[in-house]
C-alpha positions in Angstrom: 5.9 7.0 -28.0 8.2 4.5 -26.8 6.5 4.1 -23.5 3.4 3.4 -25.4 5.0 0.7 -27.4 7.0 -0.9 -24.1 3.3 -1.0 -22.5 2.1 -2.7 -25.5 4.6 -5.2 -25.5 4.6 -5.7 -21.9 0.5 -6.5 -21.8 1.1 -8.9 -25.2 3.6 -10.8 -23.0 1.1 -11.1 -20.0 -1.9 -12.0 -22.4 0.4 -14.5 -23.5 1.0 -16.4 -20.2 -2.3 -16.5 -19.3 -3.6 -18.0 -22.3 -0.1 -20.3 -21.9 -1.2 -21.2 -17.8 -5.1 -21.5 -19.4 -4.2 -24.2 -21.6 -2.1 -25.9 -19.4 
């Protein structure tokens, strides 16, 4: 359960910076 959440977290976080590094 918490692994499930940690890998949720973790791909949010990459989605994140590639949309971040997109824009820029």
């Amino acid at each position: 359960m918490i692994n499930f959440i940690f890998s949720v977290l973790w791909f949010l976080e990459i989605t994140n910076l590639l949309q971040s590094t997109n824009t820029l």
